[in-house]
C-alpha positions in Angstrom: 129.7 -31.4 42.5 127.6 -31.1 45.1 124.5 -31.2 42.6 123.3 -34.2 40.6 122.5 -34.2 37.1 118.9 -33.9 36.2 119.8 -36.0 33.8 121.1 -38.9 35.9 118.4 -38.4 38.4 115.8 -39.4 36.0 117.4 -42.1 34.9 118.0 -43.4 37.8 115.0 -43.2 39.3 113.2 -44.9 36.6 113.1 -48.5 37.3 112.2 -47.6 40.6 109.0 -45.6 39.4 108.2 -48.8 36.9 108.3 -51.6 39.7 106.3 -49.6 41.9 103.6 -48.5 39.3 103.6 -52.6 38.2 100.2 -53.3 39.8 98.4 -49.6 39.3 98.9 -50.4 35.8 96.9 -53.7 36.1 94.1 -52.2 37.9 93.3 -49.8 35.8 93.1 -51.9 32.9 90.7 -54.3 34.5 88.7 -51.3 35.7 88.8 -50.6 31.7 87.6 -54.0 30.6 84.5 -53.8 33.5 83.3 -50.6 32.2 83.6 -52.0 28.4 81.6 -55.0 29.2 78.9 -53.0 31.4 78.7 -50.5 28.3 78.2 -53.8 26.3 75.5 -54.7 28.3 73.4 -51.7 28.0 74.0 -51.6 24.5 72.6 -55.4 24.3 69.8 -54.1 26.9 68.6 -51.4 25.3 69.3 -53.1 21.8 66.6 -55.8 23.0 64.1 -53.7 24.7 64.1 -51.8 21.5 63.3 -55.0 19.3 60.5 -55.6 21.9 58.7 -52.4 21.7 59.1 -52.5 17.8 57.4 -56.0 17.7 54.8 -55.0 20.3 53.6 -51.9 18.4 53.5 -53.8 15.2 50.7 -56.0 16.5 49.1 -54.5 19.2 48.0 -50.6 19.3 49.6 -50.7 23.3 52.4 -52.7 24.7 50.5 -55.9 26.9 50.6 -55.5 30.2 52.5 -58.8 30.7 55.6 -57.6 29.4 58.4 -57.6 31.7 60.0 -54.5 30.0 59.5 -50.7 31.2 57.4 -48.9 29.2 59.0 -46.4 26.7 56.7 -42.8 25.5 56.4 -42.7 21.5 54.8 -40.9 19.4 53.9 -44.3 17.2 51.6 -45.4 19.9 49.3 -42.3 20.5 45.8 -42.4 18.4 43.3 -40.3 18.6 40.6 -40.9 20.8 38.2 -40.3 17.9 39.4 -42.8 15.9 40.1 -45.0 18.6 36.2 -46.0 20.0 34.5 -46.7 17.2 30.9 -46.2 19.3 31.5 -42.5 19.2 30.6 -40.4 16.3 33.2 -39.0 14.2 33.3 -35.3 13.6 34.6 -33.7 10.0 37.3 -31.3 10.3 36.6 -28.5 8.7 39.1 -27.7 6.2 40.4 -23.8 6.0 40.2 -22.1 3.2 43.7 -21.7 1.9 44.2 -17.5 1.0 45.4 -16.6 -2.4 48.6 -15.1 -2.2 50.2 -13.3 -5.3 53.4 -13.1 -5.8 54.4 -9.7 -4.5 54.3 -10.2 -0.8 53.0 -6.4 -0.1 49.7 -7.1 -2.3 47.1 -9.4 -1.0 43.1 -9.8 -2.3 40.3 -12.0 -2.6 39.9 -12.7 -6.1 36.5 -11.2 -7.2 33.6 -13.4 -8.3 32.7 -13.4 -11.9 29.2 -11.3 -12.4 26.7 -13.4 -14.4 25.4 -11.4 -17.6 21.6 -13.1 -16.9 21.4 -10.4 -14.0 21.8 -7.5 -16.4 19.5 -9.2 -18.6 16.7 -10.2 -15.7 16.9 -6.6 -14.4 16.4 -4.9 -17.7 13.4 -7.7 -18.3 12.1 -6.4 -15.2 12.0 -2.4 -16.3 10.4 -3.1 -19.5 7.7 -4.8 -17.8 7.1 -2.2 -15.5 7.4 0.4 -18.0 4.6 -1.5 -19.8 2.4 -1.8 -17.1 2.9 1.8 -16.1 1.5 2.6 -19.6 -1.1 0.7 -19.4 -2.9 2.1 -16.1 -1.8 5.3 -17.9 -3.7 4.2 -20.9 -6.9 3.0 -18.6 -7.2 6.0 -16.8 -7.3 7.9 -19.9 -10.0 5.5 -21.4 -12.4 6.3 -18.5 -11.3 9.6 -18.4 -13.2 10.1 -21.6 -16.7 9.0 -20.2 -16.6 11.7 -17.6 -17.7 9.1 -14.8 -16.6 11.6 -12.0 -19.8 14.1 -13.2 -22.2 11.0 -13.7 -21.7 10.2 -9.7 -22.0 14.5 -9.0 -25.2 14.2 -11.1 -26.3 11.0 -9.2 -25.9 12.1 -6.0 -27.8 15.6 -6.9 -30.8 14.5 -8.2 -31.8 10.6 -6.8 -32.6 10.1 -3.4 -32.2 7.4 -1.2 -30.5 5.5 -3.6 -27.2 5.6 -2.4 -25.9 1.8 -2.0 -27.2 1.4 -5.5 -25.9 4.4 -7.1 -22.3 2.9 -5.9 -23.0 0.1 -7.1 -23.9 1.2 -10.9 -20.9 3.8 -10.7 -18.5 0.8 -9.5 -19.6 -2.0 -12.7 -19.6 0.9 -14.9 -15.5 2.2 -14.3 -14.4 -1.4 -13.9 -15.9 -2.0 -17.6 -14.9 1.0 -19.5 -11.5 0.7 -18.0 -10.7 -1.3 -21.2 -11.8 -1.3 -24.3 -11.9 -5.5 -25.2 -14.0 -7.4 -22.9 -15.2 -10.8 -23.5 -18.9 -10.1 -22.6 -21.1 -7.1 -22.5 -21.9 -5.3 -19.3 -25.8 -6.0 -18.4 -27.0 -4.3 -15.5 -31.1 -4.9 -14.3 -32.6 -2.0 -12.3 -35.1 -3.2 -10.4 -37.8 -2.1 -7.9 -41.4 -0.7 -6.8 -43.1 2.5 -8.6 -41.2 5.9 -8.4 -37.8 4.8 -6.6 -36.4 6.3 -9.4 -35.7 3.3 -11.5 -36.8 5.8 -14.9 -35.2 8.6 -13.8 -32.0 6.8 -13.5 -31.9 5.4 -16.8 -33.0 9.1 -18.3 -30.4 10.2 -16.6 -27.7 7.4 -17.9 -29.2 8.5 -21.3 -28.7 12.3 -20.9 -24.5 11.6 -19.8 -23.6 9.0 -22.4 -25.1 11.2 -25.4 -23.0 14.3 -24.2 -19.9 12.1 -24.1 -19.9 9.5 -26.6 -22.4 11.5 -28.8 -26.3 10.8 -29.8 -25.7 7.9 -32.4 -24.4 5.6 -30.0 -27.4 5.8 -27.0 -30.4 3.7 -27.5 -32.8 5.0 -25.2 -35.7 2.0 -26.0 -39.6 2.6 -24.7 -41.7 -0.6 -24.8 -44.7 0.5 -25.3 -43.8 3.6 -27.4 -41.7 1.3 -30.1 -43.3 -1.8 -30.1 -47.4 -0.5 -28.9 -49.6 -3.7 -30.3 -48.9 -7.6 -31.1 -49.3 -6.9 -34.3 -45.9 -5.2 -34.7 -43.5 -7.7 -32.7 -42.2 -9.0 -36.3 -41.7 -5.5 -37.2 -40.3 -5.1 -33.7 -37.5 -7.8 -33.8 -36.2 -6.9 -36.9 -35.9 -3.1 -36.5 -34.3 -3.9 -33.0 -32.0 -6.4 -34.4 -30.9 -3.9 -37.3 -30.5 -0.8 -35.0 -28.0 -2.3 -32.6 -26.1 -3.9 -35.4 -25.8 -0.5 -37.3 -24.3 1.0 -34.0 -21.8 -1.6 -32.7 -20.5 -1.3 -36.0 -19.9 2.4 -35.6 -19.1 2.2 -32.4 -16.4 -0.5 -33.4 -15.2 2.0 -35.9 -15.2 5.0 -33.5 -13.5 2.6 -30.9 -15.8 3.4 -28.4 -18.7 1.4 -26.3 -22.4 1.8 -27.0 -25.2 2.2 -24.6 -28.8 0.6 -25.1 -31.3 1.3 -21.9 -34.2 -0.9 -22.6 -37.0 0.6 -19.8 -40.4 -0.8 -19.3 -39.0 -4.5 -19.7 -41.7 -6.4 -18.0 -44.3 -5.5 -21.4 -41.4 -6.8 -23.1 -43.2 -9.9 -25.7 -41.3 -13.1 -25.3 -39.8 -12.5 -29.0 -38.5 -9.2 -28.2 -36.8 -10.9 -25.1 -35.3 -13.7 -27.1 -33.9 -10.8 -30.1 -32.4 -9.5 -26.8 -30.9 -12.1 -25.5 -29.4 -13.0 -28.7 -27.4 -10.0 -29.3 -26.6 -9.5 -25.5 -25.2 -13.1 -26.3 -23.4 -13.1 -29.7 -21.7 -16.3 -30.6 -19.7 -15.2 -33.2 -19.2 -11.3 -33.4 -16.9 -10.2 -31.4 -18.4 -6.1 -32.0 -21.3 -7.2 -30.1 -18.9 -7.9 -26.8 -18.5 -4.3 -26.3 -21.6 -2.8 -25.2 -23.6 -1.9 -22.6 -27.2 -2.7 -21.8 -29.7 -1.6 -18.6 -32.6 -3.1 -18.1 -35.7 -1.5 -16.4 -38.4 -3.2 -15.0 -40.6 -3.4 -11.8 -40.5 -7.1 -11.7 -41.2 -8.7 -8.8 -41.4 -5.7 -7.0 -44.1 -7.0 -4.8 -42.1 -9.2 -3.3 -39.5 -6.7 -3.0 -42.0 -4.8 -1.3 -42.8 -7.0 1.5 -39.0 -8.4 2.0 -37.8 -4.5 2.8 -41.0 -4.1 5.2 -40.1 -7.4 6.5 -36.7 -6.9 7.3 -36.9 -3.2 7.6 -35.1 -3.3 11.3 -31.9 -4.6 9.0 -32.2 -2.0 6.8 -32.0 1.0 9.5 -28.3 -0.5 9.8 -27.5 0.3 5.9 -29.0 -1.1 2.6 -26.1 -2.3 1.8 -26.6 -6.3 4.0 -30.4 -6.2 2.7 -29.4 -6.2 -0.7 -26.9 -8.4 -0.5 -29.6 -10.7 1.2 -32.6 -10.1 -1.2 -29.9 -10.3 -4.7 -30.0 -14.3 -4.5 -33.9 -14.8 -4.5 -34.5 -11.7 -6.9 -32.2 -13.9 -9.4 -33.7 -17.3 -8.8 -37.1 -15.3 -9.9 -35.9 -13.5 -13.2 -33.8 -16.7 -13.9 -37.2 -18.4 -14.1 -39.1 -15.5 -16.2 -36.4 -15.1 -19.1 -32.8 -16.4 -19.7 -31.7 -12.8 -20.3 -31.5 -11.9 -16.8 -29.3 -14.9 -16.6 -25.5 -13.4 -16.3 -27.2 -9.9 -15.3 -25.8 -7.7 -12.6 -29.0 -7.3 -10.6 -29.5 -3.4 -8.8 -32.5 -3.8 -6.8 -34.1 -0.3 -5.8 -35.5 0.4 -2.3 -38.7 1.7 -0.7 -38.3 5.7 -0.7 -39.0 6.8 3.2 -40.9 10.4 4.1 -37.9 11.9 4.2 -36.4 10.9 0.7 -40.1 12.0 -0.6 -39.3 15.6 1.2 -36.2 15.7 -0.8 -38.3 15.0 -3.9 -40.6 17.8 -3.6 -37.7 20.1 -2.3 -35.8 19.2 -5.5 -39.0 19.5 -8.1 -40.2 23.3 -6.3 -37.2 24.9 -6.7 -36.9 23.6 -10.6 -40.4 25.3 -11.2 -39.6 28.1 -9.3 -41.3 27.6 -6.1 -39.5 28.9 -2.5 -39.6 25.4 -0.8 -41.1 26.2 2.5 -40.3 23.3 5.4 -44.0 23.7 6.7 -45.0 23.5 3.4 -43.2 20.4 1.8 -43.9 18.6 5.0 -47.7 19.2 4.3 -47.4 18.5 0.7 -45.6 14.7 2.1 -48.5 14.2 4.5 -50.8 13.8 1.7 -49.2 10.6 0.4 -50.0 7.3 1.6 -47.2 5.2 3.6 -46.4 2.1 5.0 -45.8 2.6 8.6 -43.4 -0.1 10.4 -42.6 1.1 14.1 -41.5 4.5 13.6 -40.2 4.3 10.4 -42.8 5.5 7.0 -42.3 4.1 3.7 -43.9 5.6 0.5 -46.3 3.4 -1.2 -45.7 5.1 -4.8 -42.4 6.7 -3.9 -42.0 10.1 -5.9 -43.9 9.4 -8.2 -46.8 12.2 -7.2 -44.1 14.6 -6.9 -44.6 16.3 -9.8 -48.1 16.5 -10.1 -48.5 17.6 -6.5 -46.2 20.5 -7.3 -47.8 21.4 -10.9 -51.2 21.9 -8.8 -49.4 24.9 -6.6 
């Protein structure tokens, strides 16, 4: 009784709670209504600004400076600075190379490039070539091999005396030609030079090797004035001369090997055995006549060969070599002038023998006849030839050429 109904209580104080809650329940839905309409307003706000900034990008790159609204960060507006100065130079990007991925995701290669079947082809070009060539120096060294040059320079260098320079000279034109067997001109070589500086004895010499290797049929060992003695017998001459050579070119074509005519005592040569000689040393049309090789002996001009090596003779205690080189253009421009045969001639000028080279001489020739060759003596037997004394250097006038009949009077 002395409790009330919860009931009752509730209802009853109801009306009461209404009345007094009357004006909370207005301000709060005025509060509601500002807050919509400020919401509305920064929706319209931001709804313009946005429209703004659309517009402004659109025809400008950057928003003007006289707009009123605050800037907003996009990524629409940045460019890059590249692109944006034109002044500057632009730069290429390099692109990467993209790798080639196969499908199974454990296995990854570079593809290999395709291998170009002209290599293979170039490379095996390039062995038979060398293969070729190979052969061929083989073949070349055979060829001289068979003209037993190596004892030619032994016998040289034994038995002529201060001759060396031109002894390497003669050795040198005669393996560069009979390295090979075509050639497109015969080999002429023109010994020249004073009495007994060995010019004969050279060619005898020349002679005696060639018939031992190539045999007797194909070495013309021709004597002026033994073949051809009087005028009267130049017609005879020519035609035997002519007739000879031609019979052993052709064997030598057959035999494929290379003649060898020594023509000594050229300067009593008749101007019509010159011009025979000059003929077949120039052939127009046979091309046996190409392979060949002629030596000419002759003392021409050896006066003034005389006076230019006791001229100069200061040059020549530095080698013979230079003064050879220097006396080889006027010695041309003379035979030039005396015959057309010298004309493509490889000129071998000889030079004065000094008292030394004449010691060797009749060193050389006593102990062929048997003689002990006595210092004391050989140096008397020199002293009884005449020289050509410049400072303190002695030239022979005839060379060693009295040798041998000094030495057959012992």
């Amino acid at each position: 009784m002395g409790e009330q109904d919860p009931s009752d209580r509730l209802r009853g104080d109801h009306p009461k709670e209404t009345k007094e809650n009357g004006t909370g329940s207005f301000s709060q839905f005025s509060s509601s209504v500002r807050t919509m309409v400020r919401i509305r307003q920064k929706y319209q706000a931001i709804k313009k600004r946005r429209l703004e900034i659309a517009a402004a990008s659109s025809s400008q790159c950057f928003i003007s400076p006289r707009s009123t609204s605050p800037k907003v960060f996009t990524f629409e507006n940045i460019q890059d600075p590249i692109y944006s100065n034109p002044s500057s130079p632009r730069k290429r990007k390099k692109k990467r190379k993209g790798r080639v991925l196969y499908p199974s995701s454990s296995l990854r290669a570079v593809p290999t490039k395709e291998r170009s079947r002209a290599k293979k082809c170039l490379y095996l070009l390039c062995i038979i070539v060398f293969l070729q060539v190979y052969n061929a120096i083989e073949n070349l060294d055979d060829h001289v091999l068979k003209y037993d040059l190596d004892g030619l320079e032994k016998t040289l260098k034994r038995e002529v005396f201060g001759q060396q320079e031109v002894a390497e000279s003669l050795l040198g034109h005669l393996h560069d030609y009979l390295s090979t067997y075509v050639h497109n001109k015969p080999l002429v070589l023109s010994l020249h030079g004073p009495t007994g500086v060995g010019k004969s004895h050279v060619g005898r010499l020349l002679a005696q090797h060639f018939r031992s290797v190539v045999g007797d049929d194909l070495v013309m060992q021709y004597f002026v004035l033994h073949h051809c003695p009087t005028d009267d017998d130049i017609p005879r001459c020519t035609k035997s001369l002519d007739s000879h050579v031609s019979e052993m070119v052709t064997q030598a074509e057959e035999e494929e090997k290379i003649p060898v005519f020594i023509f000594d005592e050229v300067e009593h040569m008749p101007r019509e055995l010159l011009d025979t000689l000059q003929d077949l040393i120039h052939p127009k049309n046979n091309n046996e006549y190409l392979n060949a090789i002629y030596i000419l002996i002759s003392n021409l001009g050896h006066e003034d060969i005389t006076k230019f090596v006791l001229h100069n003779s200061s040059v020549a205690v530095s080698g013979h070599l230079s003064l050879i080189q220097e006396l080889n253009p006027w010695l041309r421009s003379y035979l030039e002038r005396y015959h057309m045969v010298f004309l493509e001639a490889d000129l071998l000028p000889f030079m004065l023998l000094e008292k030394s080279n004449v010691m060797d001489c009749f060193i050389d020739e006593m102990s062929r006849e048997g003689f002990y060759p006595d210092r004391s003596h050989v140096e008397r037997l020199a002293e009884e030839l005449s020289y050509y004394i410049v400072g303190e250097r002695e030239f022979s006038h005839t060379g060693c050429r009295q040798v041998v009949a000094k030495v057959n009077l012992l």
